[in-house]
C-alpha positions as CSV (number, residue, x, y, z in Angstrom):
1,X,151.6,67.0,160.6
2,X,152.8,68.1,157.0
3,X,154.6,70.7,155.7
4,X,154.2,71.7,152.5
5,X,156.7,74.6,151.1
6,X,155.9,76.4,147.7
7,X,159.1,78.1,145.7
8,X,160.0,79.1,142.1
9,X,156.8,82.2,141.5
10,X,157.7,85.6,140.4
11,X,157.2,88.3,138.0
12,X,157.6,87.1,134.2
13,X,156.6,88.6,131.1
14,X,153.9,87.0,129.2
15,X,155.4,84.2,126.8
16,X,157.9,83.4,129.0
17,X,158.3,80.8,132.0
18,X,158.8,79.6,135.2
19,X,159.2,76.7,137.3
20,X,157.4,75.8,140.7
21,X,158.4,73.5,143.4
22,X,157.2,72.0,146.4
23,X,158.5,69.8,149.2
24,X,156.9,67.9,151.3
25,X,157.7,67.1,154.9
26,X,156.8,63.9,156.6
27,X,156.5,60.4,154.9
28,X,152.7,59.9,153.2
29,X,153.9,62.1,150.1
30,X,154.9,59.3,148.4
31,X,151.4,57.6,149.1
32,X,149.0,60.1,148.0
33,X,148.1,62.7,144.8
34,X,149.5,65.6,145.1
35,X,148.0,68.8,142.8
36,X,148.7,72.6,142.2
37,X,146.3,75.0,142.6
38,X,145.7,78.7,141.9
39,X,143.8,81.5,143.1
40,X,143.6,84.6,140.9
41,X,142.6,88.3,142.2
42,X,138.8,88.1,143.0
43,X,138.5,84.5,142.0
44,X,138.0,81.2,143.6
45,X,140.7,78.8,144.0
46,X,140.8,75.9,141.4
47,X,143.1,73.6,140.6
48,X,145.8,73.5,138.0
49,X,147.2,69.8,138.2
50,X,147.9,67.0,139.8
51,X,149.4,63.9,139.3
52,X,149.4,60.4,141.4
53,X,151.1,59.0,143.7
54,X,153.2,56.9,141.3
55,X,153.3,60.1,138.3
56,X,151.4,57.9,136.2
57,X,148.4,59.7,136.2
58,X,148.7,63.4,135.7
59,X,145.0,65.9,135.3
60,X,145.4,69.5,133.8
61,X,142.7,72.0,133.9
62,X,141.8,73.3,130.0
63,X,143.4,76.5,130.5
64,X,146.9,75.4,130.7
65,X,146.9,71.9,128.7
66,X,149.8,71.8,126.7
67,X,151.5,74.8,128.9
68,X,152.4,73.4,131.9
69,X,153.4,70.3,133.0
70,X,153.7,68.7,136.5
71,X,156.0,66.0,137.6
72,X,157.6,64.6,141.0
73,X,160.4,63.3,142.2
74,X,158.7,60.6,145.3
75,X,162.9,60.4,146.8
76,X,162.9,64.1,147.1
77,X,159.1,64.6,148.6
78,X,158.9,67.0,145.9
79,X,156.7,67.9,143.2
80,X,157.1,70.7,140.3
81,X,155.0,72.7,137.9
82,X,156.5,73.2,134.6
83,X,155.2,76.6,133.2
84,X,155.9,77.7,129.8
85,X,154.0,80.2,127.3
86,X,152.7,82.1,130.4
87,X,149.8,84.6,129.7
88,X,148.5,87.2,132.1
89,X,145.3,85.1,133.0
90,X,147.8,82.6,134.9
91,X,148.7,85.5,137.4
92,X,147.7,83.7,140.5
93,X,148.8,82.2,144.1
94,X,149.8,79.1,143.4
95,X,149.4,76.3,146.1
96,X,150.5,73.6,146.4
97,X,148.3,70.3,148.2
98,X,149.0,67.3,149.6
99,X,145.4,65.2,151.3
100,X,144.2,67.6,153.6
101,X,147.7,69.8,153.7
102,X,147.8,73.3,152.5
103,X,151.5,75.2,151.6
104,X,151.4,79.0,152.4
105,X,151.8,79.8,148.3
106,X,154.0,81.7,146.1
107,X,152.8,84.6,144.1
108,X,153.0,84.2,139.9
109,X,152.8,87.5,138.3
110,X,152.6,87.4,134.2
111,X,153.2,91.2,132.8
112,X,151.4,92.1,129.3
């Protein structure tokens, strides 16, 4: 079983930023993509990023190319989501996924 343990969301004013992380339990983080996703009030969850297994390869949804970044750290089991220039429309619960694995999320709130 995998734990997967979201930190760093809070309340920010639009233009500013924040910084998310998640750790990873176990030993197949290293091994896999990992992403961030979001789901807004009344919306559907959709993902934000994610990046593979070696940080190679990182995917950005069009609303927050050149905004955010993502990056891990495989020796730490942990990956981050850089967040800068945040707007209202990114006010969300951010999750964080691992294969199958789900963390509980961590609330992002962007004030006008």
């Amino acid at each position: 079983q995998v734990q997967l343990v979201e930190s760093g969301g809070g309340l920010v004013q639009a233009g500013g930023s924040l910084r998310l992380s998640c750790v990873a339990s176990g030993s197949i983080f290293r091994f896999n993509t990992v992403g961030w996703y979001r789901q807004g009030p009344e919306k559907q969850r959709e993902l934000v990023a994610d990046i593979s297994r070696g940080g190679t390869t990182t995917n950005y949804a069009d609303s927050v190319k050149g905004r955010f970044t993502i990056s891990r750290d495989n020796a730490k089991n942990t990956v981050y989501l850089q967040m800068n220039s945040l707007k209202p429309e990114d006010t969300a619960v951010y999750y964080c996924n691992l294969v199958r694995f789900w963390g509980q999320g961590t609330q992002v709130t962007v004030s006008s």
